[in-house]
Biopython code that builds the backbone (N, CA, C, O; Angstrom):
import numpy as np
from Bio.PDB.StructureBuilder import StructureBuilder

atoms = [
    (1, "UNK", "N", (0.804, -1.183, 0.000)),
    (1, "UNK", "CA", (0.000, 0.000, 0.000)),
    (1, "UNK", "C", (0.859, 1.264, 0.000)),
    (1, "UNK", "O", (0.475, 2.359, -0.411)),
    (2, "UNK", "N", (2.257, 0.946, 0.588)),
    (2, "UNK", "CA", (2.976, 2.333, 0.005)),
    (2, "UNK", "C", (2.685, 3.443, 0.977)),
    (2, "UNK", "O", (3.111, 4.572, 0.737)),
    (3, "UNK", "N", (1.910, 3.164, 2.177)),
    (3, "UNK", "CA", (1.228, 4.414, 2.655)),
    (3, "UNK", "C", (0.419, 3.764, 4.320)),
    (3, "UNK", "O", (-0.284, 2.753, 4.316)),
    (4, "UNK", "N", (0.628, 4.350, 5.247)),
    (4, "UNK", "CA", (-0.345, 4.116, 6.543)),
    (4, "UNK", "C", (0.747, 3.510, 7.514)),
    (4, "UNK", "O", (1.681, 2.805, 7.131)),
    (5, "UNK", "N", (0.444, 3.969, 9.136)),
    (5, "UNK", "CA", (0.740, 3.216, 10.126)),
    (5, "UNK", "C", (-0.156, 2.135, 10.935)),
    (5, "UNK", "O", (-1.366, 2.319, 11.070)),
    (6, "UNK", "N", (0.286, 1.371, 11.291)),
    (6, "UNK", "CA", (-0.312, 0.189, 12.293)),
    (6, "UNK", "C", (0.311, 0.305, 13.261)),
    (6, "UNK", "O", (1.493, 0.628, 13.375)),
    (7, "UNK", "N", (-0.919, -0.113, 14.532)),
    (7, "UNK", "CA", (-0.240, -0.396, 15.891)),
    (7, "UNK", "C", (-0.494, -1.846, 16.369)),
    (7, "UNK", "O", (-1.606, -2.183, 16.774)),
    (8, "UNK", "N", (0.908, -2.983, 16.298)),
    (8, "UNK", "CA", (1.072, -4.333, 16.182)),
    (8, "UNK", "C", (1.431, -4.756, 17.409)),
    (8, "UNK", "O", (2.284, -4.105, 18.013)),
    (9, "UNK", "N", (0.867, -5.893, 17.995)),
    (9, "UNK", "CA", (1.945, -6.408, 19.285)),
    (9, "UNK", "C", (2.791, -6.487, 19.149)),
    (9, "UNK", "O", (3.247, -6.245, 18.031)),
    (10, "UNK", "N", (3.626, -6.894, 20.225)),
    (10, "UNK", "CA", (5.610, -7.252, 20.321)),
    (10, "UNK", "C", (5.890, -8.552, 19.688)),
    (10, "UNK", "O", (6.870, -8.935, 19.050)),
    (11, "UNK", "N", (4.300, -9.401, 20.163)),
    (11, "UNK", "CA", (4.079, -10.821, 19.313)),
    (11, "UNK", "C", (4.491, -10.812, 17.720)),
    (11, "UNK", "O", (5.239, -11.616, 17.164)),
    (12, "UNK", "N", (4.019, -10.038, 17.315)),
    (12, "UNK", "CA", (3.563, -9.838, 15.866)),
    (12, "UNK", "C", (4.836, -9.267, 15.068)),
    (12, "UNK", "O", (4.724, -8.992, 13.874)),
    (13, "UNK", "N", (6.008, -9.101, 15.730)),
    (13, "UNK", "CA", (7.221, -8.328, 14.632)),
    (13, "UNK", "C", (8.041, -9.172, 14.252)),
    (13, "UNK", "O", (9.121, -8.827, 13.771)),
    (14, "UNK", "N", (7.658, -10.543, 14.405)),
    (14, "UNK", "CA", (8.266, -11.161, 13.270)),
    (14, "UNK", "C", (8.384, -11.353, 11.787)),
    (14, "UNK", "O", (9.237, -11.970, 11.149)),
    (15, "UNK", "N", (7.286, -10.654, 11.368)),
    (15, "UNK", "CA", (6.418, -10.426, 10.344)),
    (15, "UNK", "C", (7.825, -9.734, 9.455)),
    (15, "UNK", "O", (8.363, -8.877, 10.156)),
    (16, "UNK", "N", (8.452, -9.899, 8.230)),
    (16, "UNK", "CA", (9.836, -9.331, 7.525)),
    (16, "UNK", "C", (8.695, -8.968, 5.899)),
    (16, "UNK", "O", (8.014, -9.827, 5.338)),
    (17, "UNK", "N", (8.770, -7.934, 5.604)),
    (17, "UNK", "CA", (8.278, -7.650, 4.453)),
    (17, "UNK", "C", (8.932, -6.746, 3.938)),
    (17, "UNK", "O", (9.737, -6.192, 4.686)),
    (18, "UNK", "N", (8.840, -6.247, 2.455)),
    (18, "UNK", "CA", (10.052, -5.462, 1.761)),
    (18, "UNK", "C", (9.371, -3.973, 2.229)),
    (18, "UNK", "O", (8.147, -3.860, 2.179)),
    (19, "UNK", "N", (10.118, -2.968, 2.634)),
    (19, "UNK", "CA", (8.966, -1.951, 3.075)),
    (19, "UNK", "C", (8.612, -1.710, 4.313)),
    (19, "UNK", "O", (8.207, -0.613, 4.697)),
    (20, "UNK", "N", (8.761, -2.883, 5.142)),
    (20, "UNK", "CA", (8.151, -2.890, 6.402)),
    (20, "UNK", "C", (8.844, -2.080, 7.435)),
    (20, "UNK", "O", (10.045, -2.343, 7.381)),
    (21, "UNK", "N", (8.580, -1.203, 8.355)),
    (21, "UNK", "CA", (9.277, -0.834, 9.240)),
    (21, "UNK", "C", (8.826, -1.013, 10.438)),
    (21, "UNK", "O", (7.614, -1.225, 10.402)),
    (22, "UNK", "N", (9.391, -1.026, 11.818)),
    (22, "UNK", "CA", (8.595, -1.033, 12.673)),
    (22, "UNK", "C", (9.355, 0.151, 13.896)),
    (22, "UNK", "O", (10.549, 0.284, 14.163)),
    (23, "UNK", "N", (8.233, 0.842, 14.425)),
    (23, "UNK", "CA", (8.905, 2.013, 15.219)),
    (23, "UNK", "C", (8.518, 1.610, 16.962)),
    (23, "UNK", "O", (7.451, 0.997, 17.012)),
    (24, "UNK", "N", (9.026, 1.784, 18.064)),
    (24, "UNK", "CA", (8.423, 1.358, 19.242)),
    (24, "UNK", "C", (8.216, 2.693, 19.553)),
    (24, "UNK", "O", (9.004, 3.637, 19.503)),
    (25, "UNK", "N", (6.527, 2.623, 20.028)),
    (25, "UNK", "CA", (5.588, 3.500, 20.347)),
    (25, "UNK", "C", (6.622, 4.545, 21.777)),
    (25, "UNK", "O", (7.107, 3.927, 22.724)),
    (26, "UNK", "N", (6.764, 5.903, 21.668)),
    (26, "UNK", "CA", (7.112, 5.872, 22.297)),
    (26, "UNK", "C", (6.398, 7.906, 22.937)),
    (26, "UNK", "O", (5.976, 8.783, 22.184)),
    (27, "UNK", "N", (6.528, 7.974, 24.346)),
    (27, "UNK", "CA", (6.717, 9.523, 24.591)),
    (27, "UNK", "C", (7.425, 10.452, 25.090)),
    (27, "UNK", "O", (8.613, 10.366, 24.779)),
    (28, "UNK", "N", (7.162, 11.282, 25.725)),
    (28, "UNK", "CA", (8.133, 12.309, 25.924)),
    (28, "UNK", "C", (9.066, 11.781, 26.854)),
    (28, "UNK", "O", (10.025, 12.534, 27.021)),
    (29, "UNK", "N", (9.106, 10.432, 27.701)),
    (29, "UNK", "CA", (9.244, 9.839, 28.827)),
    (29, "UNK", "C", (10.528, 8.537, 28.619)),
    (29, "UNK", "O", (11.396, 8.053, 29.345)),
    (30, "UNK", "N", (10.227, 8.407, 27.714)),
    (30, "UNK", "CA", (10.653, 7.083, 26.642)),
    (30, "UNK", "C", (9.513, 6.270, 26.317)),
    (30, "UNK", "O", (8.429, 6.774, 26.021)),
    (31, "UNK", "N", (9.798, 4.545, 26.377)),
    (31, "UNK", "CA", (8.650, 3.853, 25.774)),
    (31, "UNK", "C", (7.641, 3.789, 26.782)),
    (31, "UNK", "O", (7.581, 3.635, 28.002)),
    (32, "UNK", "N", (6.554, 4.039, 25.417)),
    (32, "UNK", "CA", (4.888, 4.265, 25.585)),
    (32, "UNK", "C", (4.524, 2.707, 26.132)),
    (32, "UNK", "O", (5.273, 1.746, 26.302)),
    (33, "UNK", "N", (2.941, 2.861, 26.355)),
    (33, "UNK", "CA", (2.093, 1.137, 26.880)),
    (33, "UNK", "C", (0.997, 1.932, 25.966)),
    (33, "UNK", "O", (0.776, 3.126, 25.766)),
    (34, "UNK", "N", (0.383, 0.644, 25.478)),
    (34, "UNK", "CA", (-0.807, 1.126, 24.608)),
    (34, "UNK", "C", (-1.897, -0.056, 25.504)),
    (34, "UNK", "O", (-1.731, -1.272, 25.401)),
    (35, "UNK", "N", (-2.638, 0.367, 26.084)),
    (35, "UNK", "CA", (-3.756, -0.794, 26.645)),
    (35, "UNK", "C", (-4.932, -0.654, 26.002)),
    (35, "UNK", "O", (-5.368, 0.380, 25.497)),
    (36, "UNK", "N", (-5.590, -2.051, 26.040)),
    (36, "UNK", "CA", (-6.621, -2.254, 25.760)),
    (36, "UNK", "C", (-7.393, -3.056, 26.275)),
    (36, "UNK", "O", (-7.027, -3.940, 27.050)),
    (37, "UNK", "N", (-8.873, -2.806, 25.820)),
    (37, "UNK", "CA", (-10.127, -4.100, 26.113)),
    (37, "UNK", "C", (-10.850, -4.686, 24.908)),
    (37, "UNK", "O", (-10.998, -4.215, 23.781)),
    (38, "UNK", "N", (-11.345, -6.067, 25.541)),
    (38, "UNK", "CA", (-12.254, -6.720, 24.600)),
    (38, "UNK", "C", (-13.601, -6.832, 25.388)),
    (38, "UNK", "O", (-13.788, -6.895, 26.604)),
    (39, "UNK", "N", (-14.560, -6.841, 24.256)),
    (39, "UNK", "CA", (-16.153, -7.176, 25.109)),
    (39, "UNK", "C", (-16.675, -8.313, 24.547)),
    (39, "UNK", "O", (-16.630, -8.545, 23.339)),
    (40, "UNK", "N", (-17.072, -8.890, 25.210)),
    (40, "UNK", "CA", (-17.901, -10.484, 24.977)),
    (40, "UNK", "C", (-19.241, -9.775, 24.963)),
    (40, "UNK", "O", (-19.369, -8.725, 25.592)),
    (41, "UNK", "N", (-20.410, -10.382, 24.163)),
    (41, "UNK", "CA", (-22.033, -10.267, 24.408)),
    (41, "UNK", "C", (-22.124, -11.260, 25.206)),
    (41, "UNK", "O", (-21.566, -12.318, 24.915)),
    (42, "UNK", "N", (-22.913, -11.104, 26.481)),
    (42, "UNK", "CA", (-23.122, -12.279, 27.614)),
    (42, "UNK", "C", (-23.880, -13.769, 26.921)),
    (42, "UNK", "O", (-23.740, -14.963, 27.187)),
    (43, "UNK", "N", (-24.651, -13.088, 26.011)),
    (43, "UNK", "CA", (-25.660, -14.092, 25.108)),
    (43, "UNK", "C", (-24.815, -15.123, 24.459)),
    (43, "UNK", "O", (-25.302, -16.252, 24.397)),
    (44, "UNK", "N", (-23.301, -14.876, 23.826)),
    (44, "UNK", "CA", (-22.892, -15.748, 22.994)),
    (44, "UNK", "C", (-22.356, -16.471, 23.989)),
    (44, "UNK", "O", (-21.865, -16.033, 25.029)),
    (45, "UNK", "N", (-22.511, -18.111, 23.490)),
    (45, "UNK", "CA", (-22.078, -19.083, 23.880)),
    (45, "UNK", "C", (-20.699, -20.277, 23.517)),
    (45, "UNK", "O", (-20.472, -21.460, 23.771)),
    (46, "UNK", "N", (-19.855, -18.912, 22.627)),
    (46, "UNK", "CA", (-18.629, -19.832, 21.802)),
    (46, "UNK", "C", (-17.474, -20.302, 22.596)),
    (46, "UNK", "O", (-16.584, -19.534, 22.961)),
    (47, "UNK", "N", (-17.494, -21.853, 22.922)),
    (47, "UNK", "CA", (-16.455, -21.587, 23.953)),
    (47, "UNK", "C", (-15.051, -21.293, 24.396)),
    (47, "UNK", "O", (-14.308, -21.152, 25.368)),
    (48, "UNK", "N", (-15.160, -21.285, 22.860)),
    (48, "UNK", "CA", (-13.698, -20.308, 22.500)),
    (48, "UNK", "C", (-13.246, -18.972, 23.318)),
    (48, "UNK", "O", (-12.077, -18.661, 23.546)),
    (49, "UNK", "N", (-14.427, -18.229, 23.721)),
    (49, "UNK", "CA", (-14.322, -17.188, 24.635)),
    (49, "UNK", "C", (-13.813, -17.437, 25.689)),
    (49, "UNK", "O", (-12.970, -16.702, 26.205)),
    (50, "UNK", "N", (-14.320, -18.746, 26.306)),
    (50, "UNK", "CA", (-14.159, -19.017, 28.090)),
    (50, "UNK", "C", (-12.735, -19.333, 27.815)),
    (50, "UNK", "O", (-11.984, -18.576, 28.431)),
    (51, "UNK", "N", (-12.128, -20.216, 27.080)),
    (51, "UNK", "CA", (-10.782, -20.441, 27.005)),
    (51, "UNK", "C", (-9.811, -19.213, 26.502)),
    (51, "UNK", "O", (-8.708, -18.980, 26.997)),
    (52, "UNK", "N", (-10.196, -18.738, 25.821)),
    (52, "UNK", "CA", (-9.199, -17.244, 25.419)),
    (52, "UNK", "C", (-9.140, -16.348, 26.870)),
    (52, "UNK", "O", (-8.106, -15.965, 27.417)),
    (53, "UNK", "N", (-10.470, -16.130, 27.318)),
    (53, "UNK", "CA", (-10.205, -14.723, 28.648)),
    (53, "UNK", "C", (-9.368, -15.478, 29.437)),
    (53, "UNK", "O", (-8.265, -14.975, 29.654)),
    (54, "UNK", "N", (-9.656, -16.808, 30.038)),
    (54, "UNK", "CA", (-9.107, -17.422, 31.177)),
    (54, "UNK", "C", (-7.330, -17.156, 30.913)),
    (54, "UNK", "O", (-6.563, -16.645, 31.729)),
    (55, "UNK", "N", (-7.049, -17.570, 29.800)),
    (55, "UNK", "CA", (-5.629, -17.699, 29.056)),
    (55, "UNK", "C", (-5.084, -16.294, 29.694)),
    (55, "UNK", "O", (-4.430, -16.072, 30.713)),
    (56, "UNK", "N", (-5.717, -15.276, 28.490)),
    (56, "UNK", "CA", (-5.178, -13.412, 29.151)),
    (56, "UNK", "C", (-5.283, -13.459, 30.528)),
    (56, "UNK", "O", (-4.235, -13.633, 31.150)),
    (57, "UNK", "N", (-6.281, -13.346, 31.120)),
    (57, "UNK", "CA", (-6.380, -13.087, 32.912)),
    (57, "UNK", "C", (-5.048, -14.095, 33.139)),
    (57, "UNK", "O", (-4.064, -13.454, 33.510)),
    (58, "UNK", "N", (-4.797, -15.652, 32.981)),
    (58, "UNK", "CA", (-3.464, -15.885, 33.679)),
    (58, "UNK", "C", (-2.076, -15.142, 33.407)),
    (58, "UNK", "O", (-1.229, -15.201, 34.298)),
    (59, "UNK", "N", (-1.764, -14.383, 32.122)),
    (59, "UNK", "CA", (-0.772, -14.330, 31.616)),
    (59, "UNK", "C", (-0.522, -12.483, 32.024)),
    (59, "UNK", "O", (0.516, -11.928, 32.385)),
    (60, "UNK", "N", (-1.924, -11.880, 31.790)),
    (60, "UNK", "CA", (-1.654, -10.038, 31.934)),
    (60, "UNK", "C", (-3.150, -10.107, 32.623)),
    (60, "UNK", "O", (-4.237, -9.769, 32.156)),
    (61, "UNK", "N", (-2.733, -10.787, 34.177)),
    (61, "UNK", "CA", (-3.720, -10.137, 35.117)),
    (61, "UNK", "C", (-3.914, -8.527, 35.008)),
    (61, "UNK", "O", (-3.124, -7.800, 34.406)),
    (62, "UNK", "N", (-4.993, -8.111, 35.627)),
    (62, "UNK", "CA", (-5.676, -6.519, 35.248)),
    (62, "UNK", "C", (-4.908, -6.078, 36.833)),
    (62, "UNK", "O", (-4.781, -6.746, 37.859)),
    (63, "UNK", "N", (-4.384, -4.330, 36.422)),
    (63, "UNK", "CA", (-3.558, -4.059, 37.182)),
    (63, "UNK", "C", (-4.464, -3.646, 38.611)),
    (63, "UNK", "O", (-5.553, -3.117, 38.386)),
    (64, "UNK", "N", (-4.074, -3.859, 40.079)),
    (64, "UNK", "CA", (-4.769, -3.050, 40.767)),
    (64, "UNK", "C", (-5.457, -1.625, 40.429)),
    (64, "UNK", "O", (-4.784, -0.859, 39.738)),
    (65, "UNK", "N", (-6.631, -1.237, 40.818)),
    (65, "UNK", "CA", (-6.791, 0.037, 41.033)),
    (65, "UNK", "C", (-6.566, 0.737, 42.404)),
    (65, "UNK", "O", (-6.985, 0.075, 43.353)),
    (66, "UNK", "N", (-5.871, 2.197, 42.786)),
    (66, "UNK", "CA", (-5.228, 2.323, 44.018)),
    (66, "UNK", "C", (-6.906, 2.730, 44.255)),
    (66, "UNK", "O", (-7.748, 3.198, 43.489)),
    (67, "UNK", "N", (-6.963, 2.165, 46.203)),
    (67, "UNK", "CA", (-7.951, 2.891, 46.807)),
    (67, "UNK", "C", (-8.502, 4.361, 47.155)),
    (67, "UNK", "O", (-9.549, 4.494, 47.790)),
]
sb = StructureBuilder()
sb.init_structure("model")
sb.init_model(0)
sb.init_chain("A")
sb.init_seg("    ")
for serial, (resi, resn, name, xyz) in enumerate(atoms, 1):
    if name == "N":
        sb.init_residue(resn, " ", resi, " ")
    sb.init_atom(name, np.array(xyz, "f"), 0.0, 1.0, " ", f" {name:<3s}", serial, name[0])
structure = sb.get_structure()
């Protein structure tokens, strides 16, 4: 495409293409954290879900919030 940025996991830079660059997100501080969420509909029943969240929650438990 010649053109556009993406924001990729750390997983994901194995990826070698002619063109490809990759920059680590960063700010005035040094390196950036980019967080995110996913939402399940309570209704769906794929149990692909129950096994994927369980997986994340063991690996990048959710950080305390201070009291």
């Amino acid at each position: 495409m010649k053109a556009g940025i993406s924001l990729v996991l750390e997983s994901d830079i194995g990826a070698n293409f002619a063109g490809l660059v990759y920059r680590e997100l960063r700010d005035g501080q040094g390196p950036g954290r980019f967080d995110y969420s996913a939402y399940w509909r309570a209704d769906n029943e794929n149990p692909a879900l129950t096994a994927f969240l369980k997986m994340l929650s063991e690996r990048y438990p959710s950080p305390r919030l201070p009291r």
